[in-house]
mmCIF file of the N, C-alpha and C atoms, coordinates in Angstrom:
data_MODEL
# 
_entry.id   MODEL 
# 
loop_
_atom_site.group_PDB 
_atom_site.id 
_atom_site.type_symbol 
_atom_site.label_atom_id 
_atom_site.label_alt_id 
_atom_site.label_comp_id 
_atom_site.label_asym_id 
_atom_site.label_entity_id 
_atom_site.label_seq_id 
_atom_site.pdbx_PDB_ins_code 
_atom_site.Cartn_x 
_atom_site.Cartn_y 
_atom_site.Cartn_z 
_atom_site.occupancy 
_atom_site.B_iso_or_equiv 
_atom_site.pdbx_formal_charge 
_atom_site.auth_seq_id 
_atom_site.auth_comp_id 
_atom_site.auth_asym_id 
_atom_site.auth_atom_id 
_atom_site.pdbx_PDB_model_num 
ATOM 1   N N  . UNK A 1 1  ? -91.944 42.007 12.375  1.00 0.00 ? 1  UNK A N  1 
ATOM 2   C CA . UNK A 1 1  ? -91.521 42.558 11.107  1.00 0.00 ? 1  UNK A CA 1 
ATOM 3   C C  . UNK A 1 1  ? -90.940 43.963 11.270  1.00 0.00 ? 1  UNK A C  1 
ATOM 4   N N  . UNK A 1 2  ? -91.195 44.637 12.496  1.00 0.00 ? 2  UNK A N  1 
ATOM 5   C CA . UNK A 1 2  ? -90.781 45.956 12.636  1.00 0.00 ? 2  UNK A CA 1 
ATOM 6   C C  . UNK A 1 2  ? -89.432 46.106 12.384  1.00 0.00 ? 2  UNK A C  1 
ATOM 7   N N  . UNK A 1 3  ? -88.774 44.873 13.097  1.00 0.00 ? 3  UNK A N  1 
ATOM 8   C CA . UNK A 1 3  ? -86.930 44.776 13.180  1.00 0.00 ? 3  UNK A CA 1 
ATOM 9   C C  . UNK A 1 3  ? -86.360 44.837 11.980  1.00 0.00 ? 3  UNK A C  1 
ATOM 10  N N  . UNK A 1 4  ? -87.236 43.704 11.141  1.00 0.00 ? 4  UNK A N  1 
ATOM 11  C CA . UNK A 1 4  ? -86.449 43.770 9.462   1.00 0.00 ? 4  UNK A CA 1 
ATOM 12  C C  . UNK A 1 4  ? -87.603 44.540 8.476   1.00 0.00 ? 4  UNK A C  1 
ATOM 13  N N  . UNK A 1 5  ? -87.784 45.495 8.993   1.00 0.00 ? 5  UNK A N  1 
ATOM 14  C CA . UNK A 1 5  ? -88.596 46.129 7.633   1.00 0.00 ? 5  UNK A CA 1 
ATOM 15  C C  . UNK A 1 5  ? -87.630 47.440 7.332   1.00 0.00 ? 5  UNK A C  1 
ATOM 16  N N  . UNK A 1 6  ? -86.580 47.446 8.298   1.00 0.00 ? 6  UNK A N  1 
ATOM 17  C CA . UNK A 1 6  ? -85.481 48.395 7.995   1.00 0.00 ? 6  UNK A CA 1 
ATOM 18  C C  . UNK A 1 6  ? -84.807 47.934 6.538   1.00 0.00 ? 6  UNK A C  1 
ATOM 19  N N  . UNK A 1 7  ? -84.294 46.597 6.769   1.00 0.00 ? 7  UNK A N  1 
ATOM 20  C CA . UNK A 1 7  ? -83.416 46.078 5.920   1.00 0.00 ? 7  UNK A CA 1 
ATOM 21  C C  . UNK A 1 7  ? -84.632 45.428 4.325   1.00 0.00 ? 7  UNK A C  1 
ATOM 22  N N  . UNK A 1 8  ? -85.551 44.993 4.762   1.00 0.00 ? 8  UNK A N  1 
ATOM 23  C CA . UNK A 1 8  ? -86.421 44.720 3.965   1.00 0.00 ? 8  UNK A CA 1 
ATOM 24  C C  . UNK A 1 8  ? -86.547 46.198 2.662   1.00 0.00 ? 8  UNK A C  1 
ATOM 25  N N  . UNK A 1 9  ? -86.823 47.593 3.561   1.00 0.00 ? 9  UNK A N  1 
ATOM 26  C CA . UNK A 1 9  ? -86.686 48.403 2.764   1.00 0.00 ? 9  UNK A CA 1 
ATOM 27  C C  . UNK A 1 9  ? -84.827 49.081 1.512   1.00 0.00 ? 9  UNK A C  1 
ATOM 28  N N  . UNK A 1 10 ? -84.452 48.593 2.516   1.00 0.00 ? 10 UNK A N  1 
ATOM 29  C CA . UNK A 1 10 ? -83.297 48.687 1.759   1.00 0.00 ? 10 UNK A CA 1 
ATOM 30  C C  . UNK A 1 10 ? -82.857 47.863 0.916   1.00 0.00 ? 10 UNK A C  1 
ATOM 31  N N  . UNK A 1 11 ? -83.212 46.918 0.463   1.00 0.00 ? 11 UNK A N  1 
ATOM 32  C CA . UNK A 1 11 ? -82.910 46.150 -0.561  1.00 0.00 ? 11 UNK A CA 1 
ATOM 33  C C  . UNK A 1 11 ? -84.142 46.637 -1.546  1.00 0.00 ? 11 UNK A C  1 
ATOM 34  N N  . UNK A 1 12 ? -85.226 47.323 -1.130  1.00 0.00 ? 12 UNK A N  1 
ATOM 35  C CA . UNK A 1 12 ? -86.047 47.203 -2.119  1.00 0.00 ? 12 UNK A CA 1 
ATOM 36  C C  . UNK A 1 12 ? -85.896 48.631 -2.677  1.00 0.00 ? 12 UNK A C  1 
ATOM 37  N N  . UNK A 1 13 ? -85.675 50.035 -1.894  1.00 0.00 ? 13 UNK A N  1 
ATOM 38  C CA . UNK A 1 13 ? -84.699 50.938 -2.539  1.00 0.00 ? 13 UNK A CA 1 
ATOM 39  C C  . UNK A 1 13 ? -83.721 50.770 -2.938  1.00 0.00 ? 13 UNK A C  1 
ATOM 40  N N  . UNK A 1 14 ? -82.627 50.154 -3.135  1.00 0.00 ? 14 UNK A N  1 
ATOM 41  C CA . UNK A 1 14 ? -81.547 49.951 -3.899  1.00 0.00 ? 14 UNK A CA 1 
ATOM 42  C C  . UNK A 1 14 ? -81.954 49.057 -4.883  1.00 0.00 ? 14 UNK A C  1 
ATOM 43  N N  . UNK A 1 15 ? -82.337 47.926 -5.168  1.00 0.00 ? 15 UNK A N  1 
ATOM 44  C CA . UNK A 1 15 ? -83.363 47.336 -6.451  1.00 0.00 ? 15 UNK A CA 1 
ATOM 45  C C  . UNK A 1 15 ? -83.828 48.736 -7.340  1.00 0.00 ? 15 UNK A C  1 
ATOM 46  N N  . UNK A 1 16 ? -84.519 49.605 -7.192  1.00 0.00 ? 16 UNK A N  1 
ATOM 47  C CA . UNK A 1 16 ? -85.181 50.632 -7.271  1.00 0.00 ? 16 UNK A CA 1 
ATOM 48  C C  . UNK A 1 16 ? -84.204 51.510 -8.348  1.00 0.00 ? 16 UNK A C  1 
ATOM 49  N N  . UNK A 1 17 ? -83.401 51.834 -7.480  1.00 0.00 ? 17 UNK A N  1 
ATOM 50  C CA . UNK A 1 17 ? -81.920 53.224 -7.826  1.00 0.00 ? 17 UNK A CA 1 
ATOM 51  C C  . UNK A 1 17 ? -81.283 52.560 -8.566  1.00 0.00 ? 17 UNK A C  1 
ATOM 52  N N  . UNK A 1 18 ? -81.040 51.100 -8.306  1.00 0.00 ? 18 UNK A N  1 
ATOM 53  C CA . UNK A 1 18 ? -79.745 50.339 -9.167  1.00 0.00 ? 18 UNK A CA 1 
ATOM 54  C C  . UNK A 1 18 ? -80.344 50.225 -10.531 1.00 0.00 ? 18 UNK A C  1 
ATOM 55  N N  . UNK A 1 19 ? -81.578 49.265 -10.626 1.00 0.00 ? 19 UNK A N  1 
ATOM 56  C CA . UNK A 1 19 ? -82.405 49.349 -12.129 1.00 0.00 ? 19 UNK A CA 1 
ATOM 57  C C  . UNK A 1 19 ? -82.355 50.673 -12.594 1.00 0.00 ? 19 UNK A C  1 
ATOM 58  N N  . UNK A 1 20 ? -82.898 51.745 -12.216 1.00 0.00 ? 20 UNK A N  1 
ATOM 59  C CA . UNK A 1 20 ? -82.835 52.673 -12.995 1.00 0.00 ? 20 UNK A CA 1 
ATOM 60  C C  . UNK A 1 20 ? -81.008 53.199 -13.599 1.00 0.00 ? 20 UNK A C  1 
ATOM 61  N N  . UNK A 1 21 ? -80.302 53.007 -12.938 1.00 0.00 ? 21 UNK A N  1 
ATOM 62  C CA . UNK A 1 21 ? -79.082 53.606 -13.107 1.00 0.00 ? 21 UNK A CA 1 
ATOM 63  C C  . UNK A 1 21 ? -79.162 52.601 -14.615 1.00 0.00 ? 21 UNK A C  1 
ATOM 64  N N  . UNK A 1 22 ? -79.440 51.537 -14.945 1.00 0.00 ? 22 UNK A N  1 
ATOM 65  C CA . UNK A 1 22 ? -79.081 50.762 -15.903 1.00 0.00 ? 22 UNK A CA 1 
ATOM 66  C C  . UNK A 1 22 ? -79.985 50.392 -16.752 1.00 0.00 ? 22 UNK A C  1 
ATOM 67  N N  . UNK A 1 23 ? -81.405 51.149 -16.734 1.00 0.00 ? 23 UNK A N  1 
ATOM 68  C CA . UNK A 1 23 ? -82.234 51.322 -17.857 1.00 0.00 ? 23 UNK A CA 1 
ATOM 69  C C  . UNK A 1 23 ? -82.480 51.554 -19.357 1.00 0.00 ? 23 UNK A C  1 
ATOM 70  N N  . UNK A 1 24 ? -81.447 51.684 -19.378 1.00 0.00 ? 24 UNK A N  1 
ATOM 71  C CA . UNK A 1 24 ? -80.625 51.970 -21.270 1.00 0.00 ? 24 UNK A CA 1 
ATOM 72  C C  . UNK A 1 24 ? -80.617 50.574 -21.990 1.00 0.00 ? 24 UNK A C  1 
ATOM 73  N N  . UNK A 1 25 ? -80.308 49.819 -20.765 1.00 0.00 ? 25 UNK A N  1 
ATOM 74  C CA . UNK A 1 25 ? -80.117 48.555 -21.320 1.00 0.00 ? 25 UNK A CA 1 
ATOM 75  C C  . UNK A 1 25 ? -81.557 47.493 -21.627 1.00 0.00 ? 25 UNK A C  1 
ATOM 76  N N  . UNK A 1 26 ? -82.200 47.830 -21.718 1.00 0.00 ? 26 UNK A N  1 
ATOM 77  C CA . UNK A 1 26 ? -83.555 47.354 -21.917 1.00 0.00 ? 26 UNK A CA 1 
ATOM 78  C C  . UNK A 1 26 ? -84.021 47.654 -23.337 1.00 0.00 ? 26 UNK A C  1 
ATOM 79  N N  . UNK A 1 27 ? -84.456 46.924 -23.786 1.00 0.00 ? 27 UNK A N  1 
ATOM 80  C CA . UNK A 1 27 ? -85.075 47.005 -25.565 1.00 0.00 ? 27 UNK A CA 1 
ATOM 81  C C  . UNK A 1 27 ? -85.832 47.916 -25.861 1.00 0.00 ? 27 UNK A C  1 
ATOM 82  N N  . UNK A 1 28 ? -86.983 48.227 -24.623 1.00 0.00 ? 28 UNK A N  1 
ATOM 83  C CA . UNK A 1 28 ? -88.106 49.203 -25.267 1.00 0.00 ? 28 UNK A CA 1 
ATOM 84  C C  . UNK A 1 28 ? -87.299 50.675 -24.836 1.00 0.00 ? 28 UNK A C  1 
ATOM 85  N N  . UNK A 1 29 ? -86.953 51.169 -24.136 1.00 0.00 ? 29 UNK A N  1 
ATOM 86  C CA . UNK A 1 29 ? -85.912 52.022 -23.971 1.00 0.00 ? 29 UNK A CA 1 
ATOM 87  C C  . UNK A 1 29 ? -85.035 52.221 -25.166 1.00 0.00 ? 29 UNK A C  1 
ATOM 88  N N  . UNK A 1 30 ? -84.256 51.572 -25.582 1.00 0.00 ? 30 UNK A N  1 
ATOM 89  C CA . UNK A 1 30 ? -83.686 51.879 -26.580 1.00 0.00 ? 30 UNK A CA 1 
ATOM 90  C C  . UNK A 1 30 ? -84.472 52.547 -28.141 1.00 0.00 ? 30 UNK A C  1 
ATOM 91  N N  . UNK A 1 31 ? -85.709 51.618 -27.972 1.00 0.00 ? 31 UNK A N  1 
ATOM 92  C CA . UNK A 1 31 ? -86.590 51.596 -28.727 1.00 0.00 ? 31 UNK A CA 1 
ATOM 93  C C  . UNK A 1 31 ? -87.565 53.470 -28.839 1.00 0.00 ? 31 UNK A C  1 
ATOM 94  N N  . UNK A 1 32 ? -87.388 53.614 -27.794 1.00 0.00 ? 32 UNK A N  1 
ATOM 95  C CA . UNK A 1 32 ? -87.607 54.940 -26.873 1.00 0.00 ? 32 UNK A CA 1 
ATOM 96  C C  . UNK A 1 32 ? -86.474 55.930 -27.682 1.00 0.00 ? 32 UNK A C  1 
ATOM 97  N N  . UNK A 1 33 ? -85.538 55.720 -27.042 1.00 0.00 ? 33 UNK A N  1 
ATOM 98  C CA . UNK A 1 33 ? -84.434 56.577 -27.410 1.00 0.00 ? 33 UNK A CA 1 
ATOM 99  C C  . UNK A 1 33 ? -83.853 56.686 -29.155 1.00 0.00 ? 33 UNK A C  1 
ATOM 100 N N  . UNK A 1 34 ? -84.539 55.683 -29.641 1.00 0.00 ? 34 UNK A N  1 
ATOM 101 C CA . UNK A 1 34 ? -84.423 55.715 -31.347 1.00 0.00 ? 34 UNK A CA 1 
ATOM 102 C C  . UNK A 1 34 ? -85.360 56.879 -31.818 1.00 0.00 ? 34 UNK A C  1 
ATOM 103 N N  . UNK A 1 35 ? -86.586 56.516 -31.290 1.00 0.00 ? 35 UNK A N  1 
ATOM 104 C CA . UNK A 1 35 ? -87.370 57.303 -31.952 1.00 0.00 ? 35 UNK A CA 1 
ATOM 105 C C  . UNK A 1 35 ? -87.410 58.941 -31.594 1.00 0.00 ? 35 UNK A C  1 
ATOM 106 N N  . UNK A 1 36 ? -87.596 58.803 -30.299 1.00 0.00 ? 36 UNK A N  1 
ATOM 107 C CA . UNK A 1 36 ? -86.619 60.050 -29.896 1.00 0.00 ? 36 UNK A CA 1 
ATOM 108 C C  . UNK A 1 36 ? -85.767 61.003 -30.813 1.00 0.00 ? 36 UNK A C  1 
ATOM 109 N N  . UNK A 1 37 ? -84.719 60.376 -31.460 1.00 0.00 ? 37 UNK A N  1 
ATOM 110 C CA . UNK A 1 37 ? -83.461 61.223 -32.095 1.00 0.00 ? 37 UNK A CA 1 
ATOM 111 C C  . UNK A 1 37 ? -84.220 61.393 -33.277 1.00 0.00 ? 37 UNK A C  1 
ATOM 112 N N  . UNK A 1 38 ? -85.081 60.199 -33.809 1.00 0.00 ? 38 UNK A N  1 
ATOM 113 C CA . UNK A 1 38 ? -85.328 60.420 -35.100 1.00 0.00 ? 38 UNK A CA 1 
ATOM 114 C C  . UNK A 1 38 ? -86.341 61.737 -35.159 1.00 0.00 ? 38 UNK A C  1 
ATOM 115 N N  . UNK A 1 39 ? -86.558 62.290 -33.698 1.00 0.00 ? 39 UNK A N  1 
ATOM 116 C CA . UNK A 1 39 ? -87.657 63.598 -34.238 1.00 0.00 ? 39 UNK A CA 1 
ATOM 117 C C  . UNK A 1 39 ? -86.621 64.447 -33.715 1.00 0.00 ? 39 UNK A C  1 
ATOM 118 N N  . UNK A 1 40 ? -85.461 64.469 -33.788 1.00 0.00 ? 40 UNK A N  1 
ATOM 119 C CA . UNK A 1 40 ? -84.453 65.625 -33.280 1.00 0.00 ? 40 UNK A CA 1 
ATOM 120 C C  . UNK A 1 40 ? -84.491 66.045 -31.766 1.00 0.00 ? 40 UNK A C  1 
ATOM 121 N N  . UNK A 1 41 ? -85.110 64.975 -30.997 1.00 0.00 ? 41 UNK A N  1 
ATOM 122 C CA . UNK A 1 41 ? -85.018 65.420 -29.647 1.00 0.00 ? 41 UNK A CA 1 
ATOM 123 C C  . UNK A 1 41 ? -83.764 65.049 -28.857 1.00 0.00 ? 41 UNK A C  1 
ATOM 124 N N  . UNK A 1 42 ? -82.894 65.758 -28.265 1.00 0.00 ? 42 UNK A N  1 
ATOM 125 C CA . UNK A 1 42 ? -81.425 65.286 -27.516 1.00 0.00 ? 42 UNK A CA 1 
ATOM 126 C C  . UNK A 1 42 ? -81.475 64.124 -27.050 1.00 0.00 ? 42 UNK A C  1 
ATOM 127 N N  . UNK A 1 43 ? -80.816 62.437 -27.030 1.00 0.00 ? 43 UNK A N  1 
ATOM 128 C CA . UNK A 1 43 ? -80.900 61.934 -25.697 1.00 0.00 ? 43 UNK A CA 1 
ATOM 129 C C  . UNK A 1 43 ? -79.662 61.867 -25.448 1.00 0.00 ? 43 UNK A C  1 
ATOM 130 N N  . UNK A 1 44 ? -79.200 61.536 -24.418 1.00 0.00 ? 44 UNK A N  1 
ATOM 131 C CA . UNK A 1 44 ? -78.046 61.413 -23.996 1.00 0.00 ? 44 UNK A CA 1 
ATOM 132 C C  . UNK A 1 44 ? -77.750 60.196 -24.431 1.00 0.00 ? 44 UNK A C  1 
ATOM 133 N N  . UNK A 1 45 ? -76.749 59.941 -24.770 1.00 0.00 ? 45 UNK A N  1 
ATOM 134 C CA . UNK A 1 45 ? -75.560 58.679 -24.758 1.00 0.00 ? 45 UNK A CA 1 
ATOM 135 C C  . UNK A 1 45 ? -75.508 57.678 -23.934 1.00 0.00 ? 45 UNK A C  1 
ATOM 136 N N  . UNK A 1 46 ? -75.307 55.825 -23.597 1.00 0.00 ? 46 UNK A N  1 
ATOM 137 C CA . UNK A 1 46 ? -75.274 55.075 -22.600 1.00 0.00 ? 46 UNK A CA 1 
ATOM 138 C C  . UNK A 1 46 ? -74.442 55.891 -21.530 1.00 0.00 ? 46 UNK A C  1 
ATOM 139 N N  . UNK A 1 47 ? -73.135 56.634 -21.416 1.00 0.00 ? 47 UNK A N  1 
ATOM 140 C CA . UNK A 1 47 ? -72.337 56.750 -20.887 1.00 0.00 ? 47 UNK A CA 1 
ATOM 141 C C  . UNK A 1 47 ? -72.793 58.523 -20.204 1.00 0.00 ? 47 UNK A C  1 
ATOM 142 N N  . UNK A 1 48 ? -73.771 59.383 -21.279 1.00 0.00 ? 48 UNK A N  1 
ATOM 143 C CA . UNK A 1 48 ? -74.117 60.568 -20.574 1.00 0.00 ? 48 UNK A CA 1 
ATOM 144 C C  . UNK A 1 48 ? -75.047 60.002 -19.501 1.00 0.00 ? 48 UNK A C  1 
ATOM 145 N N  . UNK A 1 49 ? -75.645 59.370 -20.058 1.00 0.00 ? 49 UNK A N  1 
ATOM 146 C CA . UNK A 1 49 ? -77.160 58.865 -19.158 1.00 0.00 ? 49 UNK A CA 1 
ATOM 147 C C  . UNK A 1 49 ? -76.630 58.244 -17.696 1.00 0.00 ? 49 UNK A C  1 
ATOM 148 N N  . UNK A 1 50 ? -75.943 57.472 -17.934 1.00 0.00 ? 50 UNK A N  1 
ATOM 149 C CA . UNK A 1 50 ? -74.883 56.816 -16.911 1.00 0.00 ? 50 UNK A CA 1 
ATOM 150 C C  . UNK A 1 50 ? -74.312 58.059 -15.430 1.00 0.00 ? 50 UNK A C  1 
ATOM 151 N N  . UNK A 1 51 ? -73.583 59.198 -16.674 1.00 0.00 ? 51 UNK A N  1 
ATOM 152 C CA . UNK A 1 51 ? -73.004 60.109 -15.584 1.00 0.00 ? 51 UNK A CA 1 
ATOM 153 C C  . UNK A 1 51 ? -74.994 60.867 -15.077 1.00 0.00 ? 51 UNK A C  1 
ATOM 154 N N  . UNK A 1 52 ? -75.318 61.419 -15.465 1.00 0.00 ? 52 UNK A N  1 
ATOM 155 C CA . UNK A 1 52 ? -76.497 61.788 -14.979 1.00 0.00 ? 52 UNK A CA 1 
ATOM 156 C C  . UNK A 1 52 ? -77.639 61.388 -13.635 1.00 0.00 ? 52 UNK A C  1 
ATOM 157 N N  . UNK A 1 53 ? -77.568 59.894 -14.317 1.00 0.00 ? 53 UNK A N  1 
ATOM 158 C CA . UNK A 1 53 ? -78.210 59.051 -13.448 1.00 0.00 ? 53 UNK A CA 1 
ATOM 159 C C  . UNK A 1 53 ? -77.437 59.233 -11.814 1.00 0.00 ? 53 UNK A C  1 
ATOM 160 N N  . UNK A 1 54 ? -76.181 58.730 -12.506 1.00 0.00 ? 54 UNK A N  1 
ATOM 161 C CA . UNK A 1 54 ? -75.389 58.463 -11.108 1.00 0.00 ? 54 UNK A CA 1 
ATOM 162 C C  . UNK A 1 54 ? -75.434 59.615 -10.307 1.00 0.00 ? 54 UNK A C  1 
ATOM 163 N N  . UNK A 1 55 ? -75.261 60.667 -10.975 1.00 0.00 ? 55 UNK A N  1 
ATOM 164 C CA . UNK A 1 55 ? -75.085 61.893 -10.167 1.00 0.00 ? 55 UNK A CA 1 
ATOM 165 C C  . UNK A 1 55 ? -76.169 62.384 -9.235  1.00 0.00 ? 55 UNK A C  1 
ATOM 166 N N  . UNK A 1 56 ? -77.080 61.892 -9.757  1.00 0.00 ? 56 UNK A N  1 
ATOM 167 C CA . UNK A 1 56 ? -78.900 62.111 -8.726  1.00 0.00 ? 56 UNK A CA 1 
ATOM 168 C C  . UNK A 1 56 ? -78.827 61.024 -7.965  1.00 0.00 ? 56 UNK A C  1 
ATOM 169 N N  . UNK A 1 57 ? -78.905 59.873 -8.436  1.00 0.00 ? 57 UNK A N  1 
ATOM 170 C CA . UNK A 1 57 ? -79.630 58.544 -7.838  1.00 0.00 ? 57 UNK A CA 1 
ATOM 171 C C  . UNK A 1 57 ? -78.610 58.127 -6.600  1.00 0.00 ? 57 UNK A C  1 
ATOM 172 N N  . UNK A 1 58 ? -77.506 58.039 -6.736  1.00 0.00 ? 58 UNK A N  1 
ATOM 173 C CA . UNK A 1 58 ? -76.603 57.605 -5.563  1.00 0.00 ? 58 UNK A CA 1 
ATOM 174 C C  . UNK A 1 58 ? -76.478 58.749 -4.810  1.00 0.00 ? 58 UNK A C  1 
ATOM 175 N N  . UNK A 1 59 ? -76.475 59.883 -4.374  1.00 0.00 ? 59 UNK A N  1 
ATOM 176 C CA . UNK A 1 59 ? -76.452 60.653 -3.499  1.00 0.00 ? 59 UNK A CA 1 
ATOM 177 C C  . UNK A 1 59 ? -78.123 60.475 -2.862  1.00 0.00 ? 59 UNK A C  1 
ATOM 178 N N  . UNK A 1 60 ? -79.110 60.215 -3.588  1.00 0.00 ? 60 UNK A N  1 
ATOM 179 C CA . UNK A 1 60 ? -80.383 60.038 -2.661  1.00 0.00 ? 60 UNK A CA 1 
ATOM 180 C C  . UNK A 1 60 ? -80.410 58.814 -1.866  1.00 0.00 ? 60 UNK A C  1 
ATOM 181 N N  . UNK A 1 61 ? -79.746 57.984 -2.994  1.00 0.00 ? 61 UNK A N  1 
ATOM 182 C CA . UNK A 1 61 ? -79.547 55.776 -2.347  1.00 0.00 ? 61 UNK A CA 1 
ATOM 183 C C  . UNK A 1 61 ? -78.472 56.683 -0.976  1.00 0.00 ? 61 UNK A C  1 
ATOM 184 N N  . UNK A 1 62 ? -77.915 57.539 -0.838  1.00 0.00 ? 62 UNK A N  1 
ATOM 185 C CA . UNK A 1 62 ? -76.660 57.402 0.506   1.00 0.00 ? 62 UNK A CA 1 
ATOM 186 C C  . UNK A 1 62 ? -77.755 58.073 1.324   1.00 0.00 ? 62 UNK A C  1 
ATOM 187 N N  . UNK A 1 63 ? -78.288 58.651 0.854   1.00 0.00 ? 63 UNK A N  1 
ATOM 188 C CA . UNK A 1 63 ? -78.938 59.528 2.404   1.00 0.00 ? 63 UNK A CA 1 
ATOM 189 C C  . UNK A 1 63 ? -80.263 58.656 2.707   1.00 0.00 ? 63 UNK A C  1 
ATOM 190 N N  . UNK A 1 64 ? -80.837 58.254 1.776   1.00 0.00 ? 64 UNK A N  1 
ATOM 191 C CA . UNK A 1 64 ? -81.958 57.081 2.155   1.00 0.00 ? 64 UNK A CA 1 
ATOM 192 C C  . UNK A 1 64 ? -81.487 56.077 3.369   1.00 0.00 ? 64 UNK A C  1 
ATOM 193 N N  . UNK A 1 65 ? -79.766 55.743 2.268   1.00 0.00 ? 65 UNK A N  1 
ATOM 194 C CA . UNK A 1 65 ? -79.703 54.769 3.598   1.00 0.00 ? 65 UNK A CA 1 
ATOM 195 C C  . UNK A 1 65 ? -79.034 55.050 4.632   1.00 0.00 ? 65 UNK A C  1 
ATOM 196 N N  . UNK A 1 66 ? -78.737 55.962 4.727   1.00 0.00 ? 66 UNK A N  1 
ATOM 197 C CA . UNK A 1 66 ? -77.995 57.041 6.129   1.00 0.00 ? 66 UNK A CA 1 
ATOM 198 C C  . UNK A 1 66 ? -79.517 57.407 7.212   1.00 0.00 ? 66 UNK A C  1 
ATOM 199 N N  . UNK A 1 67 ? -80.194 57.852 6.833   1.00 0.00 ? 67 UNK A N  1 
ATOM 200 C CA . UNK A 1 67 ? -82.092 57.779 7.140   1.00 0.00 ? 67 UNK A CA 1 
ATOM 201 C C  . UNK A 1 67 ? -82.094 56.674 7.853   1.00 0.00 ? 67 UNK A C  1 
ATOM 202 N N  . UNK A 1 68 ? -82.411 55.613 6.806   1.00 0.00 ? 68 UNK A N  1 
ATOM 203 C CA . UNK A 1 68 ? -82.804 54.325 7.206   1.00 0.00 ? 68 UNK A CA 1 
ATOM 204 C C  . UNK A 1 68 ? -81.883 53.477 8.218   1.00 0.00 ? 68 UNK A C  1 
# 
């Protein structure tokens, strides 16, 4: 298992980074983000959340798998 626990891990970090990049899309989340606004707290937008996400999560997914 030593040989593929390289690749084993990399599918299970990218599972990981990819879900989150697209977490908006989930009901209780949204459900989240309703109630949220309704007490005047900022959330970002599908498309802010989107640039945000991406901007953290794929530069850690490249060096994870540059690492790995």
């Amino acid at each position: 298992m030593t040989v593929k626990s390289a690749i084993l891990s990399t599918f299970s970090i990218s599972t990981v980074f990819m879900g989150a990049l697209t977490y908006i899309g989930n009901a209780p989340n949204l459900m989240i983000r309703s109630i949220s606004e309704s007490y005047g707290i900022k959330v970002p937008s599908f498309l802010g959340y989107i640039k945000w996400s991406a901007g953290i999560l794929i530069p850690i997914f490249i060096i994870i798998s540059v690492v790995l």
